[in-house]
Structure formats: C-alpha cells, structure tokens
C-alpha positions in Angstrom: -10.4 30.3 18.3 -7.7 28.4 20.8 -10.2 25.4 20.4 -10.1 25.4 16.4 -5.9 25.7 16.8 -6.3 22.5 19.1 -8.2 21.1 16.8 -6.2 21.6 13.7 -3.4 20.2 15.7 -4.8 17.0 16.8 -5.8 16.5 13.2 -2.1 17.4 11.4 -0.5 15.2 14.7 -3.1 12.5 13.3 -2.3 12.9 9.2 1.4 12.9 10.4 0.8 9.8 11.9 -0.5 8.2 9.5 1.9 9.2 6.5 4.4 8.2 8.7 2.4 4.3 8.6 1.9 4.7 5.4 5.0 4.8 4.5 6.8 1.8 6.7 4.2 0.1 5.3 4.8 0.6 1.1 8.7 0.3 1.9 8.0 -3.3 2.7 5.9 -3.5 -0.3 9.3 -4.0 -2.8 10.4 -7.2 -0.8 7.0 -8.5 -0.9 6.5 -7.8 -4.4 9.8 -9.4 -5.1 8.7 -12.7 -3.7 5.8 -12.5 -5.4 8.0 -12.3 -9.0 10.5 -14.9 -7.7 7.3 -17.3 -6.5 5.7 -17.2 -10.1 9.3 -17.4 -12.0 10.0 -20.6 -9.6 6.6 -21.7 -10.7 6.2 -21.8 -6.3 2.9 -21.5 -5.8 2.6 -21.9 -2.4 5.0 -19.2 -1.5 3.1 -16.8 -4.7 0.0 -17.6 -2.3 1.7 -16.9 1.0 3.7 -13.6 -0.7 0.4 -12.5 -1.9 -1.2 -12.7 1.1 1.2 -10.7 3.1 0.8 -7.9 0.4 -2.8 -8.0 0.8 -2.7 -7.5 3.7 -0.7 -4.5 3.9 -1.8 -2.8 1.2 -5.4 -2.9 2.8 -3.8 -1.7 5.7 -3.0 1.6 3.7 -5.9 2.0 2.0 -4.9 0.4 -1.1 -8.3 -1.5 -1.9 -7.5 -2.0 -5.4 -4.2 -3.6 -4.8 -5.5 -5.6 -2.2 -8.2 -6.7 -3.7 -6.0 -8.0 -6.7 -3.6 -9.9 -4.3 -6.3 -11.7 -2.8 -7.5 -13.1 -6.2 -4.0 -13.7 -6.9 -3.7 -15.4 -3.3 -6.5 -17.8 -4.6 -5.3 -18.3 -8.3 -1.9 -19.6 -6.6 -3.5 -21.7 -4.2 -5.6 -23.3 -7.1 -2.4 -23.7 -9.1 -3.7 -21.4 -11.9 -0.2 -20.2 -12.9 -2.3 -18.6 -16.2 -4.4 -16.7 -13.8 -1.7 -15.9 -11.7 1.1 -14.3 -14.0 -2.0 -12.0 -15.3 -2.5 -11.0 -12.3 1.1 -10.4 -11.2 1.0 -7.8 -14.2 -1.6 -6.0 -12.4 -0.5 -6.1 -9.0 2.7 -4.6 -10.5 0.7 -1.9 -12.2 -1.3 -1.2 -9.0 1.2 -0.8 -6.5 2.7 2.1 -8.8 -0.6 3.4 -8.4 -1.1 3.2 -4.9 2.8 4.3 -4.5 1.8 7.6 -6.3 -1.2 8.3 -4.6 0.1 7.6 -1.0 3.4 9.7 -1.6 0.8 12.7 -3.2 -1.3 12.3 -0.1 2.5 12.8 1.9 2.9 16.4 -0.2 -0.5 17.5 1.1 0.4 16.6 4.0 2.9 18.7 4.3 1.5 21.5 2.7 -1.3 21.6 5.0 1.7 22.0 7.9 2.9 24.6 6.4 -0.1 26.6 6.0 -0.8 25.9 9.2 2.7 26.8 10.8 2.4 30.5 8.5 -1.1 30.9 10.1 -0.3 30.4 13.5 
C-alpha cells in the first residue's frame, strides 16, 4: 500500500507539473496569435511565417497537434506568399487554439480533482 501512495504521488507531482507548462505555455499563445493577425493585416508575410512558427511550435509542445499542425501549413502558405491560403488558415488557427484552450484548461480541473480525491483518501 505505502508503494501505491508513492506512486500516486509521483504521478499527481508529474500532472501538476505539467499543467503548470501547459499553461506558461497557452499564456504566450495570445501575443503570438496577435502577431499572427497583425502579420496578415500588414500583408507581412515574413513575420505571418516567423509568428506561425513560434506558435507551432508551442502548441506542439502542449499537445496541441491540430493547432500545430495548421500553423505549419500556415508557416508555408506565408512563406509562399499565399495570402488566400493564409487568411483561411488564420480563421482556423483562431478556431483551434479555442479548442486546445478548452481542452488544456479541462485537463487543469481533472487535475485538480484527482488531488483532491487523493488528499480525502490519504
């Protein structure tokens, strides 16, 4: 029994960990969505490449495969200069990240509910 409470530990120190990454990392989605707007509006597509990039990036860092994946088409529609493509695809980014925002911050809840069964257990 002491080595399933160790256990259960290691593994809610490890989901707190996580959550904790998880969100640093979508509260620097906003300014990286913003330059993604402000790139396409400018009609910039070297910084819409770069801005999706750097939202790629940290959105596969999260888990966020979908919205990853779409900034990484978006990353090449801007470097190709397909503004078409692009402001299609900003649309979904936009849509995706709310996604991803609602799942990661539903992931945090069970998170926390999983301490708190745990804490009324032990």
């Amino acid at each position: 029994l002491a080595n399933l409470v160790v256990i259960l530990i290691g593994v809610i120190v490890l989901a707190i960990t996580i959550m904790a990454l998880g969100l640093s990392g979508l509260s620097l989605a906003p300014s990286q969505l913003d330059a993604i707007k402000r790139a396409l509006a400018n009609a910039d597509t070297d910084a819409l490449s770069r801005a999706a990039h750097s939202l790629k990036s940290s959105s596969a860092n999260l888990g966020a495969m979908r919205l990853s994946s779409l900034c990484g088409r978006l990353e090449k529609c801007a470097a190709a200069n397909d503004e078409a493509a692009s402001a299609a695809l900003v649309e979904a980014i936009l849509a995706a990240y709310r996604e991803a925002e609602k799942d990661l911050l539903l992931e945090c809840g069970e998170v926390e509910e999983v301490q708190k069964a745990t804490r009324a257990t032990s």
